[in-house]
C-alpha positions as CSV (number, residue, x, y, z in Angstrom):
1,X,94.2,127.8,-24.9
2,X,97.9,129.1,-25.6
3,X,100.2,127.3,-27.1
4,X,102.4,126.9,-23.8
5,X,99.8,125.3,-21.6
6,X,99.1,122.8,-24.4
7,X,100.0,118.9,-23.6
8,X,100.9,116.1,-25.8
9,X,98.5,114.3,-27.7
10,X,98.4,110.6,-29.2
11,X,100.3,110.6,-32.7
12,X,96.8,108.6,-34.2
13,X,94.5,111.6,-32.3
14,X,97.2,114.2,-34.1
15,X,97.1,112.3,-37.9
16,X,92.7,111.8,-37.4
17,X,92.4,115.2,-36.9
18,X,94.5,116.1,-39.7
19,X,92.2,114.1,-41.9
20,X,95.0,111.4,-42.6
21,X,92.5,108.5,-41.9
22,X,91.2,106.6,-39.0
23,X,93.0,105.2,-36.5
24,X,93.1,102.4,-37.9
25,X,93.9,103.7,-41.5
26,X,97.0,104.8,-39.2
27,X,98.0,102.1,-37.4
28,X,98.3,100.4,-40.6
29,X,100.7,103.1,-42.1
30,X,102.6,102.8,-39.5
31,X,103.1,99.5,-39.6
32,X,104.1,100.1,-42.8
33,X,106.5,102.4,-41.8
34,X,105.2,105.2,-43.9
35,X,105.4,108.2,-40.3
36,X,108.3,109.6,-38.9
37,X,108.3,112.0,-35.6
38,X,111.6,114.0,-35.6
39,X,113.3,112.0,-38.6
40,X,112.8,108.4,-36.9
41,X,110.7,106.0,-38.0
42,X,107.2,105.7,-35.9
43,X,106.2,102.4,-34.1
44,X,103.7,103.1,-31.8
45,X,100.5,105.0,-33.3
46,X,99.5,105.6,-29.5
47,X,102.6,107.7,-28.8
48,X,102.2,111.3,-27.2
49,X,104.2,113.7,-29.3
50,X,104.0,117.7,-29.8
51,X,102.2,118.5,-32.5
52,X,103.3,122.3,-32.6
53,X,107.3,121.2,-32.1
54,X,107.3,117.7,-33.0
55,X,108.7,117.1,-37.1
56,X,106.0,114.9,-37.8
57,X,105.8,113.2,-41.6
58,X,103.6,110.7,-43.3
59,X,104.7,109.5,-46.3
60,X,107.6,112.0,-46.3
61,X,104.9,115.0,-45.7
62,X,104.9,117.2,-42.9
63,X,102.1,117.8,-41.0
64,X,101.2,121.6,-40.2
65,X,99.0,120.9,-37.1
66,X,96.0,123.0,-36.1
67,X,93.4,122.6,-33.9
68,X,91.1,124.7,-34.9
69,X,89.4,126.0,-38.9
70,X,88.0,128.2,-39.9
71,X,85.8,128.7,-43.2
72,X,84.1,131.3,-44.8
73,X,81.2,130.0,-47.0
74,X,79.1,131.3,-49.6
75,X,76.0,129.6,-48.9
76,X,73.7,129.2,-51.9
77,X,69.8,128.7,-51.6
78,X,68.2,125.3,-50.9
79,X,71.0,124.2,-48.5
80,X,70.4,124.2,-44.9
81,X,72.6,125.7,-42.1
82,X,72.7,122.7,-40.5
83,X,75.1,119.7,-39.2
84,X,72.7,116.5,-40.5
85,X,69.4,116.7,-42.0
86,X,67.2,113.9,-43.2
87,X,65.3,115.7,-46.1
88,X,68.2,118.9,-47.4
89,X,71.2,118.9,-48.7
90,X,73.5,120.5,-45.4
91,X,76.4,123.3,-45.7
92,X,78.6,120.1,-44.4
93,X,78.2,118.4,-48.0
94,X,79.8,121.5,-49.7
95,X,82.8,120.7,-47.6
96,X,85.8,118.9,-48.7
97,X,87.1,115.5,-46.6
98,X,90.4,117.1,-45.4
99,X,88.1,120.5,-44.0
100,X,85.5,117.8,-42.8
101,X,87.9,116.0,-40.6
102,X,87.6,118.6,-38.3
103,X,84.0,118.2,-37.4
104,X,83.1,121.6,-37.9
105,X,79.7,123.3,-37.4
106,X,77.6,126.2,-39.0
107,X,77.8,129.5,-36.7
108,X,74.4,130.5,-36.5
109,X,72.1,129.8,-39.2
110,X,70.8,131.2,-42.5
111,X,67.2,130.1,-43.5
112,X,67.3,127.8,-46.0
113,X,66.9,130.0,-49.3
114,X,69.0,132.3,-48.1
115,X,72.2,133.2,-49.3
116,X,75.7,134.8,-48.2
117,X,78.2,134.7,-45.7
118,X,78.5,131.5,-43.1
119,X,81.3,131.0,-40.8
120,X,82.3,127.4,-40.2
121,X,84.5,126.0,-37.4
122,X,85.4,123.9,-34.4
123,X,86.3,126.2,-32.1
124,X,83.2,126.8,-29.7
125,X,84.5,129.3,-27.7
126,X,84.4,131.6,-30.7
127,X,81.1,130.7,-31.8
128,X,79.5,131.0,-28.4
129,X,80.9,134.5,-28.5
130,X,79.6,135.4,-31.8
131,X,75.7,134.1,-31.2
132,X,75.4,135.1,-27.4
133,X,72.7,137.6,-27.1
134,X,74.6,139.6,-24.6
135,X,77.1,140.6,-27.7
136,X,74.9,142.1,-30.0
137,X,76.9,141.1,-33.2
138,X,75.9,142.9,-36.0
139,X,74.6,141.4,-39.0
140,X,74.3,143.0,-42.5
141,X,71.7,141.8,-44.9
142,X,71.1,143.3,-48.5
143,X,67.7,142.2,-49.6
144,X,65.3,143.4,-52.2
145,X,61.9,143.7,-51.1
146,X,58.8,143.9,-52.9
147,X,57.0,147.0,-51.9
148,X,57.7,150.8,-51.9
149,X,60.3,151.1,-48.3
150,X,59.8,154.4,-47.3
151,X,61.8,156.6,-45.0
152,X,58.7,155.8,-42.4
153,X,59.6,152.2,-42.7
154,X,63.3,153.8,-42.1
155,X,62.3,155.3,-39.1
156,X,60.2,152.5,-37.9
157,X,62.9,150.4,-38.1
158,X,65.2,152.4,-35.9
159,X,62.8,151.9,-33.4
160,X,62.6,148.6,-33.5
161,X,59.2,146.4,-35.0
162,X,56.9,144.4,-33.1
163,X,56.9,141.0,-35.3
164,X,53.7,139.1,-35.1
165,X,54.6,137.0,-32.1
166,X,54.9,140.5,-29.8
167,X,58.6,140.4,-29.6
168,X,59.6,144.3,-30.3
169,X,63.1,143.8,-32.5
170,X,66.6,146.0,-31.0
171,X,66.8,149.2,-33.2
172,X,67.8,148.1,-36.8
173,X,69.6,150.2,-39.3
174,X,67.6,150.4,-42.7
175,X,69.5,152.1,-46.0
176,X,67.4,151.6,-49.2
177,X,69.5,151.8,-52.0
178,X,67.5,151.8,-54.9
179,X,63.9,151.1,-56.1
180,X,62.7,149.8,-59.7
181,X,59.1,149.5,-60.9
182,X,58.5,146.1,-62.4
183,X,54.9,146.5,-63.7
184,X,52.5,147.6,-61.3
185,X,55.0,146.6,-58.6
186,X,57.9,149.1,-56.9
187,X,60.6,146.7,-55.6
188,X,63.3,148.1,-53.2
189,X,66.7,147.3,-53.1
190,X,67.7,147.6,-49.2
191,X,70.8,146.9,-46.3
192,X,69.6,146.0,-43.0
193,X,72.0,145.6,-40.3
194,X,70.5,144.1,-36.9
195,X,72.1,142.9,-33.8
196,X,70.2,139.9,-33.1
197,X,69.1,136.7,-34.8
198,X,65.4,135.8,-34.4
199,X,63.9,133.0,-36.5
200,X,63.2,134.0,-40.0
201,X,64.1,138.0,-38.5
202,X,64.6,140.2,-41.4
203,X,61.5,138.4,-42.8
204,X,59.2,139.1,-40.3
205,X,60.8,142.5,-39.6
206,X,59.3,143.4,-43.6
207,X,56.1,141.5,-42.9
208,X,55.6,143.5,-40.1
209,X,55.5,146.9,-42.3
210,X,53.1,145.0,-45.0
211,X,56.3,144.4,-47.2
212,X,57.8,140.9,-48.2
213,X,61.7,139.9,-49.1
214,X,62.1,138.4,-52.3
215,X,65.5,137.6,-52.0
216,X,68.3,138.0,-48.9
217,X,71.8,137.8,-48.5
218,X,73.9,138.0,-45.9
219,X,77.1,139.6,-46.5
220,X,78.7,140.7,-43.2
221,X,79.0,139.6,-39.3
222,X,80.9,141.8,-36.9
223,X,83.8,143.0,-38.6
224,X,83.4,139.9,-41.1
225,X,83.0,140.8,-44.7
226,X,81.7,138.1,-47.3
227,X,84.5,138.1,-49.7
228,X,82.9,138.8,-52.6
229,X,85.3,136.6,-55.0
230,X,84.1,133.8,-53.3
231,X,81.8,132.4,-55.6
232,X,78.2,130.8,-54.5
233,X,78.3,127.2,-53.1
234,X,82.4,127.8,-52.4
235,X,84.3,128.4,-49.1
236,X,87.5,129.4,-48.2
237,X,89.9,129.3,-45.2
238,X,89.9,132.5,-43.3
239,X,93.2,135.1,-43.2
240,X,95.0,135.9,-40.3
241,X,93.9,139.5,-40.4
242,X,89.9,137.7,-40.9
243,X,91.0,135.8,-37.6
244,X,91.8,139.6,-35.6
245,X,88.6,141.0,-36.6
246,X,86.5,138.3,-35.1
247,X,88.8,138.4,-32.0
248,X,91.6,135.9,-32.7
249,X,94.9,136.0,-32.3
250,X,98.1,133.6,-32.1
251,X,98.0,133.0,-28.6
252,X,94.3,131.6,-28.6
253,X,94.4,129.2,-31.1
């Protein structure tokens, strides 16, 4: 939605989202007269102001609205891609309370002891568009395998790989980088890119060519690039420039 066919919103719905509290952690700061909207004193918390236009300041800060995040997390092993989760640790509990506040959501999923690149955010539009089948979205992996990957498996893999529930996989583009013996064992270091995201894919895409992945990382989505400063288990906000190459600009957000 542009910015010009925005509407007011609440001054409590603008300070909640912003992580300031809950309502009625702002009603309260209110009361004791702690937010100003345009350099007067705030009385009402359910007061419609502009969040884009509006000065708005709690305890002499000003608040730089958005309404949508973005984050770029390096997702370690042993957490899951996931909002809630009874038994694991989620991707949500690496998140701090003033990123949280947005209610944001893993975009897509990495299996659970995998690592690399995870997009996080509110904005569903964008996310739809990232995971819908009809896009294609590439995603690059680098993996090491062990087993000797051959230029057949190269080949094979440009043609796509029936995985053992039938399902024949779109054409994937296999690069083996290197390969080490370790003992009796030849282990191959590998980038996969593939344009779709079937359970456990990349997996089942080496089982299916009697090889198995030993370790997987995902380090690029679309145009996305994991930044690779961005330590493991730590997230940042996305750039602008981040923002244009999955499709965003100023006037949609």
């Amino acid at each position: 939605m542009s910015k010009q066919g925005r509407t007011t919103l609440r001054l409590d719905k603008v300070l909640t989202h912003m992580g300031y509290g809950s309502r009625s952690d702002i009603k309260k700061k209110i009361k004791q007269a702690g937010v100003t909207v345009n350099g007067v004193r705030a009385k009402d918390s359910g007061m419609h102001v502009d969040p884009y236009k509006d000065d708005i300041r709690i305890d002499g800060e000003q608040v730089q609205y958005k309404e949508f995040i973005y984050l770029m997390l390096h997702k370690p092993p042993g957490v899951v891609s996931a909002t809630e989760d009874t038994r694991d640790r989620t991707v949500l509990d690496l998140l701090e309370p003033e990123h949280l506040a947005f209610e944001p959501f893993p975009v897509g999923r990495l299996d659970k002891d995998t690592e690399g690149l995870l997009l996080l955010t509110n904005d569903g539009k964008l996310a739809h568009e990232l995971l819908s089948p009809k896009r294609h979205v590439p995603k690059t992996y680098e993996a090491v395998v062990s087993g000797d990957v051959t230029e057949a498996d190269v080949q094979q893999f440009a043609s796509g790989v029936t995985l053992d529930d039938g399902y024949v996989t779109l054409p994937g583009e296999l690069t083996i980088l290197r390969k080490e013996q370790q003992g009796d064992e030849v282990v191959s270091h590998i980038s996969l890119v593939i344009h779709e995201g079937k359970f456990h894919q990349v997996k089942r895409m080496f089982q299916a060519v009697g090889k198995k992945v030993a370790y997987l990382k995902r380090v690029q989505m679309g145009k996305l690039k994991l930044d690779e400063g961005l330590r493991i288990g730590t997230y940042r906000e996305l750039t602008e420039d981040e923002l244009l190459q999955l499709g965003k600009d100023e006037t949609s957000r």
